[in-house]
N, C-alpha and C positions, 0 to 999 in steps of 0.2 A: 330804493324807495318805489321806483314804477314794478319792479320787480314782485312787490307786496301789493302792491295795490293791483295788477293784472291778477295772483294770485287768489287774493280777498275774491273780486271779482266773477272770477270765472265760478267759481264754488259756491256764491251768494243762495240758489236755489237750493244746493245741497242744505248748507247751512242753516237755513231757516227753517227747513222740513226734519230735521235731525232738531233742532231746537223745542222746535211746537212738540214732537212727538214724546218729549221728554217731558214736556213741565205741564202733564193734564194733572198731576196729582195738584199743584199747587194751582191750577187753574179751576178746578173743584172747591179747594177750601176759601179761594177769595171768593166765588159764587154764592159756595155756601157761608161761611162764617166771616165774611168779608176781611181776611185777612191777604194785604195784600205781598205782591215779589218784587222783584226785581230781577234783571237778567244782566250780567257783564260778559263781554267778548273782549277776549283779547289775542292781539297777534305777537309770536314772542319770535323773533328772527334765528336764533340759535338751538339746538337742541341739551344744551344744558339744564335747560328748567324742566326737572322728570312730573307727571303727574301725581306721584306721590308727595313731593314737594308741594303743590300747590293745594292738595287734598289736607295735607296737615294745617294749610292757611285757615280751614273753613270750619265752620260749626256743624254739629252732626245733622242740623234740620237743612242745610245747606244742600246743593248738588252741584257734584262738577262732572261736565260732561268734555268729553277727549272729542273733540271734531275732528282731528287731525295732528300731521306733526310740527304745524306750527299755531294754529290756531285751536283754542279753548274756550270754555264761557261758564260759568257758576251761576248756578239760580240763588239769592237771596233771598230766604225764607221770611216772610213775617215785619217785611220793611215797611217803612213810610218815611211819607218827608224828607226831610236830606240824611237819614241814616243809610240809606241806599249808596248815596253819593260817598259816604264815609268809609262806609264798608268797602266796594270798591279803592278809595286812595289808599287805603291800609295793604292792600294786594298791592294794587302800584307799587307801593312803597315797599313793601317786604321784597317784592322781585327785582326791584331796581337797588336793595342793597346785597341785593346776591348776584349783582355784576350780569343781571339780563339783559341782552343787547336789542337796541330797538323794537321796544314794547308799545304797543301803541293799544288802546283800550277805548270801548265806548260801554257807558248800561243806559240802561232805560227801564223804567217801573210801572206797573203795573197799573197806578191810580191813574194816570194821565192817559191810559187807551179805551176805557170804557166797555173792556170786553173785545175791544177787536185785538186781537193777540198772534193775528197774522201781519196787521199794520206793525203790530209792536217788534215783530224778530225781523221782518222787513227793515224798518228803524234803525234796529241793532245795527245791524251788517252796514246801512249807510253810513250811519255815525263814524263807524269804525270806519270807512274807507275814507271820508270827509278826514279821518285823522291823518291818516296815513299820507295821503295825497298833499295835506297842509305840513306835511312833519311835525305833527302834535304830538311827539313822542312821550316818553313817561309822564304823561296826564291824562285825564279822564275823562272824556267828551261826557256829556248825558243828552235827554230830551230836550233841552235848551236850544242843545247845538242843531237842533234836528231842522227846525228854521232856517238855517242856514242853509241847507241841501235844495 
């Protein structure tokens, strides 16, 4: 677990700049047509789960971006409210019945940052270490947890 969490860690800056650089398109259409996203990270301990795997989980308005080879994250197109949250526990759930070994995940959505979307993938990455550090394995930290940090 320290092992994940130095990991998380050290990369955090990478991570959040690979993140923002990816999601102007959906960062445009909640400007413009206020539809908003959602962003999940997660950390998967094993190299079992291919990205093709997790790219069949998603909708085609979806995005998964490869951070690395343990870490991922999927942008949620077009969420709100606790669909956000849903959509991610369905990931959870799909990869934790495909025998994925300590998976630990946070999202965070797009209505709750008001436009700062640097605060928001900053977030991300806490969330997600906040899990890992508490061994909040196969469950879903969100915005909530963010208080906690």
């Amino acid at each position: 677990m320290q092992e994940a969490l130095k990991y998380i860690h050290d990369k955090q800056n990478n991570y959040q700049k690979i993140i923002l650089k990816n999601i102007t398109n959906f960062i445009y259409r909640e400007e413009r047509y206020r539809s908003p996203f959602a962003i999940m990270l997660i950390y998967l301990d094993n190299h079992e789960c291919r990205s093709e795997n997790l790219i069949k989980m998603l909708r085609k308005t979806d995005l998964f971006i490869d951070l690395d080879t343990h870490v991922k994250a999927i942008v949620f197109d077009s969420v709100s409210n606790d669909f956000y949250i849903k959509a991610a526990e369905n990931i959870a759930y799909k990869l934790e019945n495909k025998k994925i070994n300590l998976l630990y995940s946070s999202v965070v959505d797009s209505e709750n940052y008001s436009k700062n979307y640097t605060k928001m993938a900053h977030d991300l990455v806490e969330i997600l270490e906040y899990a890992i550090e508490n061994n909040f394995s196969n469950l879903v930290l969100d915005n909530d947890e963010s208080d906690l940090l």
